[in-house]
C-alpha positions in Angstrom: 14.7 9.5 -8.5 14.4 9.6 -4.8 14.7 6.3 -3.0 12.0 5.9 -0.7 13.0 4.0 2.5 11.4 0.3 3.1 7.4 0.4 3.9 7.4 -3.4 5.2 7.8 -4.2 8.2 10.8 -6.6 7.9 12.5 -4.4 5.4 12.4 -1.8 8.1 13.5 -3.9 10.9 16.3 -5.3 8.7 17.1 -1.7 7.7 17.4 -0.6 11.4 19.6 -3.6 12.6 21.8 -2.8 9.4 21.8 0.8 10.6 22.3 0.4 14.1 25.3 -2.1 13.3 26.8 0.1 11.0 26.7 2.9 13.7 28.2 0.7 15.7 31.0 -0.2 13.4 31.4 3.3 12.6 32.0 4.4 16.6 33.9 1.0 17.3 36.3 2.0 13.9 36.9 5.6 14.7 37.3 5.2 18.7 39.6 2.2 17.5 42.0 4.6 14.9 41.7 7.7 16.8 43.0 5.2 20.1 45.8 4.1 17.9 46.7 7.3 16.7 47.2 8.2 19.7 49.1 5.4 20.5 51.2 6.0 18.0 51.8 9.2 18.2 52.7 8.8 22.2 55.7 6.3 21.4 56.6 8.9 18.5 56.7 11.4 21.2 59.0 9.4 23.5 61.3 8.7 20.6 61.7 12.2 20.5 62.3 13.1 24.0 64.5 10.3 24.1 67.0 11.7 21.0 67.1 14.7 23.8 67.5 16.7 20.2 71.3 15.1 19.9 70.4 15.9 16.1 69.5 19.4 16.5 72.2 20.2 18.4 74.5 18.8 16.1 73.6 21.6 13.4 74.6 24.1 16.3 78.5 24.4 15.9 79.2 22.2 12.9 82.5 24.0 12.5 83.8 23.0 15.6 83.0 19.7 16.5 82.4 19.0 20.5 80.5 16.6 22.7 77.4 17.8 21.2 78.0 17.2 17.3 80.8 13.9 17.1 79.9 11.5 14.6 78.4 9.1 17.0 76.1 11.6 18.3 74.9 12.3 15.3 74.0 8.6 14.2 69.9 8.9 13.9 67.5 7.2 12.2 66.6 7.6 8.5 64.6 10.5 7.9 65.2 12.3 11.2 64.4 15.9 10.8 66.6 18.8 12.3 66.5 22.7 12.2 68.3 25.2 14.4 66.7 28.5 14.6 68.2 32.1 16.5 66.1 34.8 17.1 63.2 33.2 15.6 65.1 32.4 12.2 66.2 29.5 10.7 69.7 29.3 10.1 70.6 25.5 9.2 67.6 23.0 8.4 68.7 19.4 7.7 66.9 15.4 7.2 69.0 12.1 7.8 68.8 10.6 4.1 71.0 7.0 4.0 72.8 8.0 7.3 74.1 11.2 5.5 72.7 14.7 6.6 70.9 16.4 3.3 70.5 20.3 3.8 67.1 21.5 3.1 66.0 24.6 0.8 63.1 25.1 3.0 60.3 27.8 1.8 59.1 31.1 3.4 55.8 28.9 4.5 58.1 26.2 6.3 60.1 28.7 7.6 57.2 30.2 9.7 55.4 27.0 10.5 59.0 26.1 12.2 59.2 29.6 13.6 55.5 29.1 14.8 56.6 25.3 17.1 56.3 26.4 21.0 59.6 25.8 22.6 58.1 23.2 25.4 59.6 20.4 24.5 56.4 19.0 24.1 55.4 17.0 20.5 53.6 18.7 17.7 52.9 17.9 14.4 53.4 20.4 11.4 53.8 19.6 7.8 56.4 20.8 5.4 56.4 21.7 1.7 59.9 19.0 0.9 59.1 16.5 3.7 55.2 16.2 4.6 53.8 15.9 7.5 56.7 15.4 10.8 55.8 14.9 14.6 58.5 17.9 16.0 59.5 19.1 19.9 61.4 22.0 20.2 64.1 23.1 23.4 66.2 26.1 24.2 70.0 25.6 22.8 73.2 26.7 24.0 73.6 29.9 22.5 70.2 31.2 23.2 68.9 29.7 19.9 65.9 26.9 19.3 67.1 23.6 18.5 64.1 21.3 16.5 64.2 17.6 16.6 61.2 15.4 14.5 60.3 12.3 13.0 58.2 11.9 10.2 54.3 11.0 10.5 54.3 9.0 7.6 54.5 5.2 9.4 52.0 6.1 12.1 49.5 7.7 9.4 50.1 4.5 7.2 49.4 2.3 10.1 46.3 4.1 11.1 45.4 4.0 7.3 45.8 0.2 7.4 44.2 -0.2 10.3 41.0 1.5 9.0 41.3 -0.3 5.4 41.2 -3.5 7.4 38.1 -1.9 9.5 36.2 -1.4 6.8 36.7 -4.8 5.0 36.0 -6.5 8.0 33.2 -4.1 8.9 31.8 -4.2 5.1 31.6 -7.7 5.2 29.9 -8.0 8.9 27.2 -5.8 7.6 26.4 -8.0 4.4 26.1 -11.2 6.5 24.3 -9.2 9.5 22.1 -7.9 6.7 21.8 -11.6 5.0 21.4 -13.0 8.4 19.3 -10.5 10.1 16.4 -10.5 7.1 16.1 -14.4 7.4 15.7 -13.8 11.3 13.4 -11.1 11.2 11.3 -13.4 8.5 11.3 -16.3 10.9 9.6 -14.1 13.6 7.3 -12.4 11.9 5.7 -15.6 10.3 2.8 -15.5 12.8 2.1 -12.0 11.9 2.1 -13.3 8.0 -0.4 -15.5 9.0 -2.3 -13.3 10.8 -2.3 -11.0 8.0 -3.3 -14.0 5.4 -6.1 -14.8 7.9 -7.5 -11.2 7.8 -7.2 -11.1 3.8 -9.0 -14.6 3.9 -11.8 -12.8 6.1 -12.2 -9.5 3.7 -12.2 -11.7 0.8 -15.5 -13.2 2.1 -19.0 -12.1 0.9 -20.6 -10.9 4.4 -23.0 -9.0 2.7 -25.5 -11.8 2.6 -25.7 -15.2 2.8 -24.6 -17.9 4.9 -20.5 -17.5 5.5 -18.2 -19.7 6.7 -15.7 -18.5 8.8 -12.3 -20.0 9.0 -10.1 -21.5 11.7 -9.0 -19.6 14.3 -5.0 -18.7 14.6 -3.1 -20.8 16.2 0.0 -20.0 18.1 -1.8 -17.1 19.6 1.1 -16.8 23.0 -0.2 -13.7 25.3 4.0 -13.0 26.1 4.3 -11.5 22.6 3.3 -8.9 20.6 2.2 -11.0 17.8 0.7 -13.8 20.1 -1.3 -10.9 21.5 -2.8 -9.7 18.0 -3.3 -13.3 17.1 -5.5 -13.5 20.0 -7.3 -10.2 19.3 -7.9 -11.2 15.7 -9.2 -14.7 17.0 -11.8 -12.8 19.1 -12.7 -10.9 16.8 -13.5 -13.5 14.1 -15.6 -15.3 16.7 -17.5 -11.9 17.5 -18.1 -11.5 13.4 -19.3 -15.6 13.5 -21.5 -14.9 16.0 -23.3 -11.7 14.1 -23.2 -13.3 10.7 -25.1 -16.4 12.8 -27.7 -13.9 13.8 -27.5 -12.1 10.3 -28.2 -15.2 8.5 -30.9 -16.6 11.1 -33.2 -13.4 10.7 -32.7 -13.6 7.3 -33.9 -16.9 7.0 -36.8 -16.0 9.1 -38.0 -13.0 6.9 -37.4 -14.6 4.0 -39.7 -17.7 5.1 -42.0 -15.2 6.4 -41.9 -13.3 2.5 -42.6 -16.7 1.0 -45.1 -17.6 3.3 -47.5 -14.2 3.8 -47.4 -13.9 -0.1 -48.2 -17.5 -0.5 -50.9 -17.0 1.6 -51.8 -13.8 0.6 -52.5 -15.2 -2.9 -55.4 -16.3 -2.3 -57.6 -13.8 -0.2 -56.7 -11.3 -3.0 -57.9 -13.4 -5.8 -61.6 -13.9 -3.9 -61.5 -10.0 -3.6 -60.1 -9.7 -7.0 -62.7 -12.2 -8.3 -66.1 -10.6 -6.4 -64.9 -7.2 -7.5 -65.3 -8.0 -11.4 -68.4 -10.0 -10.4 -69.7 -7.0 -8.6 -69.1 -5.1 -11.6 -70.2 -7.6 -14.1 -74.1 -7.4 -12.2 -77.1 -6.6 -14.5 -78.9 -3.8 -13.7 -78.2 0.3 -12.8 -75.0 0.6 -10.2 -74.9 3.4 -8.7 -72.1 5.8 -9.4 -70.4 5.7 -6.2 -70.5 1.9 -5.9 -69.0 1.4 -9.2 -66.5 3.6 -8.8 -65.8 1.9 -5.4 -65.7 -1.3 -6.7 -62.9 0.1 -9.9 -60.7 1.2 -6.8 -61.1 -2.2 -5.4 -59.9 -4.0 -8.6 -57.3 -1.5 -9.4 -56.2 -2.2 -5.7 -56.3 -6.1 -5.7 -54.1 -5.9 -9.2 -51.8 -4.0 -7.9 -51.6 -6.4 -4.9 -51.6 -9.7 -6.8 -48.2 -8.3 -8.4 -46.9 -7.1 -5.6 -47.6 -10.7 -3.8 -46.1 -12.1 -7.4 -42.8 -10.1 -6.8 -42.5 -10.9 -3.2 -43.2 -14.4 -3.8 -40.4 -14.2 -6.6 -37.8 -12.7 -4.4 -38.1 -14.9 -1.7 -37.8 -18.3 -4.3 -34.7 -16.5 -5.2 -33.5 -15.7 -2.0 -34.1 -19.0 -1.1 -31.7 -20.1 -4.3 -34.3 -21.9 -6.0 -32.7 -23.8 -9.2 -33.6 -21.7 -12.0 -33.9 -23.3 -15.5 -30.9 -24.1 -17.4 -32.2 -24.7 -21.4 -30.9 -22.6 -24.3 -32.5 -19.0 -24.5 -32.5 -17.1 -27.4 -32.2 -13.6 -26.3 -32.8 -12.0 -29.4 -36.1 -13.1 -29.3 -36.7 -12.3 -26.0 -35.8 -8.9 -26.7 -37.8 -8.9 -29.5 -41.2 -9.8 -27.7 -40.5 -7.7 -24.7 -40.1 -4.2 -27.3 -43.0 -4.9 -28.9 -44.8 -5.3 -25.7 -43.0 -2.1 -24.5 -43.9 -0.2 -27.6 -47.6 -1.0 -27.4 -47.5 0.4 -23.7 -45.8 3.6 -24.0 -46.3 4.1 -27.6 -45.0 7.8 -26.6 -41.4 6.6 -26.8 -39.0 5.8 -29.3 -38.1 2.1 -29.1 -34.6 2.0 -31.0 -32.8 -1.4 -31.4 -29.4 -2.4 -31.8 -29.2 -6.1 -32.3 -26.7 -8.0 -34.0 -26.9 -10.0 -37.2 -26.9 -13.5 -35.8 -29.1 -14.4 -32.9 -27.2 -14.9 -29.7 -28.1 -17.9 -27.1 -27.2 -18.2 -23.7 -28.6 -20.8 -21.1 -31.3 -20.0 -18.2 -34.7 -19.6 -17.3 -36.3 -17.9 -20.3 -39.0 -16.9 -18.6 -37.0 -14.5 -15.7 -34.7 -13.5 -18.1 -37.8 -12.1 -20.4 -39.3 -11.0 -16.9 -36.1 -9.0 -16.3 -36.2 -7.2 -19.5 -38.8 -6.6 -19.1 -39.0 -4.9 -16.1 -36.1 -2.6 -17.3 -38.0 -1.4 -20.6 -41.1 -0.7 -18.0 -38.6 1.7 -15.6 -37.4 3.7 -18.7 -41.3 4.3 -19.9 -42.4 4.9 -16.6 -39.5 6.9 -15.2 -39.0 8.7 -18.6 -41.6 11.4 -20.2 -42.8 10.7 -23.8 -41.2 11.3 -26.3 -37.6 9.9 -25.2 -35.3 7.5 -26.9 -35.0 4.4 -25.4 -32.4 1.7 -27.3 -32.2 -1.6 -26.4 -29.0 -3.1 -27.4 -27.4 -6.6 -27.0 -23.5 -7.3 -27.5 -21.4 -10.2 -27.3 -18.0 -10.2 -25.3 -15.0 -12.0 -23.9 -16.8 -12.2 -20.5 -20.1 -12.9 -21.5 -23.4 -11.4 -23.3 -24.1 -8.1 -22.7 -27.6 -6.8 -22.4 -28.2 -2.7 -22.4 -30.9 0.0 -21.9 -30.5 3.3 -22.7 -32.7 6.4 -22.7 -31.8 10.0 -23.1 -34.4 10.8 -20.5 -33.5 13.0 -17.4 -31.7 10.7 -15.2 -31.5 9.3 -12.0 -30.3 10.9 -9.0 -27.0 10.3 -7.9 -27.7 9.8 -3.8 -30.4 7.2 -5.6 -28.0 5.3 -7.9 -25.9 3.5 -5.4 -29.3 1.9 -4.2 -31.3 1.8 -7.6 -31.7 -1.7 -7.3 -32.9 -2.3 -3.5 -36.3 -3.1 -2.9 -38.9 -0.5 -2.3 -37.2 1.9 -3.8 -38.5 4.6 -6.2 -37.7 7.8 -7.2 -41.2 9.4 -7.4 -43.2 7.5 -4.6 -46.6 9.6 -6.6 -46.1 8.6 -10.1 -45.0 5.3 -8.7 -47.9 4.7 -6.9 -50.2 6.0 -9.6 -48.6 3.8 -12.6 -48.9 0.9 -10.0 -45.1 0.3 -9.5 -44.4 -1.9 -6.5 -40.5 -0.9 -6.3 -39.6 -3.7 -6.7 -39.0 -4.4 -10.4 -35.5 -3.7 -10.7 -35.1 -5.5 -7.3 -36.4 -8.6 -9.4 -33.9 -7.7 -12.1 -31.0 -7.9 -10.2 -31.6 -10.7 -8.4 -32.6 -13.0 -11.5 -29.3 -12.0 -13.3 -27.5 -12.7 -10.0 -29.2 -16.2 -9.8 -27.8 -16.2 -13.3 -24.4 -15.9 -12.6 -24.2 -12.3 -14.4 -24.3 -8.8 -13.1 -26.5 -6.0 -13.5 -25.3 -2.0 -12.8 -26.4 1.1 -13.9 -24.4 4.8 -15.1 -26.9 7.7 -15.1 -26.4 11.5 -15.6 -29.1 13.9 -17.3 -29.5 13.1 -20.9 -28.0 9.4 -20.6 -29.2 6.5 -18.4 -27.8 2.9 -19.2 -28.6 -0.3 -17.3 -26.5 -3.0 -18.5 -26.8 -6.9 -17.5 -23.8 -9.0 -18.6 -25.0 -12.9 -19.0 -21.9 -15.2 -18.8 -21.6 -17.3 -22.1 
């Protein structure tokens, strides 16, 4: 599996100062054995202009001993290498092994890499098959043959091997504490963007949707000179900015909310009188003309419509408010009970299917909003439904509370609408709405009585299967 680099901002920091050291080692450890190498390799080369090839030139006439080849001449260090060649052949290759001279079987390879040396007195390193690699300068002899003089590679490449061993121990062990080191560091400086990030989680964790909010603290340790300080400060403007709006939110909705309450409080009344001379009207001995009576219907229909659209305004804006609600024992199956029958004697078109379990199940609240809420949802899936359609009302008890469900295999609700389903004013069918007497407000009412509940209310619709479940905590 493919390890993916670190996505955290101290892991990569941490990573880089690792990395950068480690280049850095890396340079610093080959510029360091490549300078010794050379080193090396420089005094091996004097050596070997020093020996002025005395070794060399003592293969030359070993039958006749002169100046060139006595005994003390030919005193060199262990593991000096010597090779005479004429006419671009060898003709007597020897090493100094234990102060003695040990003739070499050389191959047909080594014999070319010797042939191959430049005779410039210069050093140059070969390798050979018996020896390994040698450090060799080659001059013009006496008898117009090659005279090779070397010195074996072996200390300065074990030196050089040391030397990077060492390296990488000491470099190994530089980049664990750097590593160790550099993570603590780089956690230490980024503490006030930690609590910058805390602060912003703390902020989206909020409920801003509605509501009054309290903000928290601002950051401190907000310093302009760094790049932290300087988001600190942005984010500490911009808390105050979204304080300032959620002021405003909350202030308007305070004032429409009081002004809900108050116009259908007084509301109430004016459409009772009208409500009340309407069926007087109606109620009047004597011929009424067609016209006027069906005048005065319109007006009764009219001012029933309005009293329970001033009923759920007045509703919503108690709850808005966060009126206490009732806390006593509700038996839900009976609630659920009363409200089918009521829905089956309304829309005695549909098929009112129950699922209930054995035992009745209780829950505390108001049992008067919770049977106004069921209510309400068995009225959408008769009114938004045609005849003729299942609707099954079911009621389950779980871990995380009491669960409460409508379903209907009717045609569905749209999908732009569902996201807003329960909003108020909305409908799906503003005709048939209007003509049924819906207010758009009914599942509105439902939502926010289980909210005042402590539960939650949503909805999944596709054609052929609408549910609306409320879940009631225990």
């Amino acid at each position: 599996m493919r390890r993916l680099p670190p996505r955290t901002l101290r892991g990569q920091l941490t990573a880089g100062l690792v990395t950068l050291l480690a280049l850095a080692c890396l340079v610093v450890g080959i510029t360091t054995a490549l300078a010794l190498r050379g080193f090396l390799m420089g005094r091996l080369d004097e050596q070997l202009s020093a020996s002025g090839g005395r070794f060399a030139a003592s293969l030359e006439h070993e039958a006749r001993p002169d100046a060139d080849n006595r005994p003390d001449t030919r005193g060199q260090a262990e593991a000096t290498f010597g090779a005479r060649l004429l006419h671009g052949t060898v003709t007597q290759a020897a090493v100094v092994d234990e102060a003695t001279d040990r003739a070499l079987h050389l191959t047909l390879r080594d014999r070319r890499v010797l042939a191959g040396v430049p005779v410039d007195g210069s050093g140059h390193s070969i390798r050979l098959s018996a020896l390994g690699g040698y450090r060799v300068t080659a001059v013009d002899g006496d008898d117009q043959d090659v005279l090779i003089t070397g010195l074996p590679l072996h200390p300065v490449e074990e030196t050089v091997h040391r030397l990077e061993a060492v390296e990488a121990v000491l470099f190994g062990a530089a980049l664990v504490v750097t590593g160790i080191a550099g993570a603590l560091w780089v956690r230490i400086s980024l503490r006030p963007l930690q609590r910058v990030t805390a602060r912003a989680a703390e902020v989206a964790g909020l409920p801003l949707a509605s509501g009054e909010v309290a903000m928290p603290e601002p950051l401190p340790d907000t310093d302009p000179r760094t790049e932290v300080g300087q988001v600190g400060t942005a984010l500490n403007h911009m808390l105050g900015r979204v304080e300032d709006a959620l002021t405003r939110r909350q202030a308007s909705e305070e004032r429409l909310r009081h002004f809900a309450a108050d116009a259908s409080h007084e509301l109430r009344t004016p459409v009772a009188n009208i409500r009340g001379h309407a069926e007087l009207a109606l109620r009047r001995h004597g011929p009424i003309p067609a016209e006027v009576r069906h005048a005065l219907e319109r007006i009764d229909a009219e001012s029933q419509r309005m009293t329970r659209l001033v009923d759920d305004l007045l509703l919503l804006a108690r709850l808005d408010a966060g009126r206490p609600l009732e806390h006593e024992p509700v038996d839900l199956t009976l609630l659920i009970l009363n409200a089918t029958e009521d829905a089956r004697a309304a829309g005695p078109g549909h098929r009112w299917l129950l699922n209930l379990p054995e035992e009745p199940v209780t829950v505390a609240g108001d049992a008067h909003r919770l049977q106004q809420a069921i209510g309400n949802l068995l009225a959408n899936a008769r009114t938004h439904t045609p005849p003729g359609t299942d609707v099954t009302i079911g009621l389950t008890t779980e871990p995380a509370g009491v669960s409460v469900s409508v379903s209907d295999n009717g045609p569905g609700i749209p999908e732009k609408l569902q996201p807003e389903v329960f909003g108020r004013f909305v409908r799906a069918d503003h005709a048939r709405s209007r003509s049924t007497g819906s207010t758009g407000l009914g599942l509105a009412i439902v939502h926010a009585v289980i909210t005042a509940h402590g539960g939650t209310a949503t909805v999944t619709s596709s054609p052929g299967h609408t549910t609306f479940r409320l879940t009631l905590p225990n």
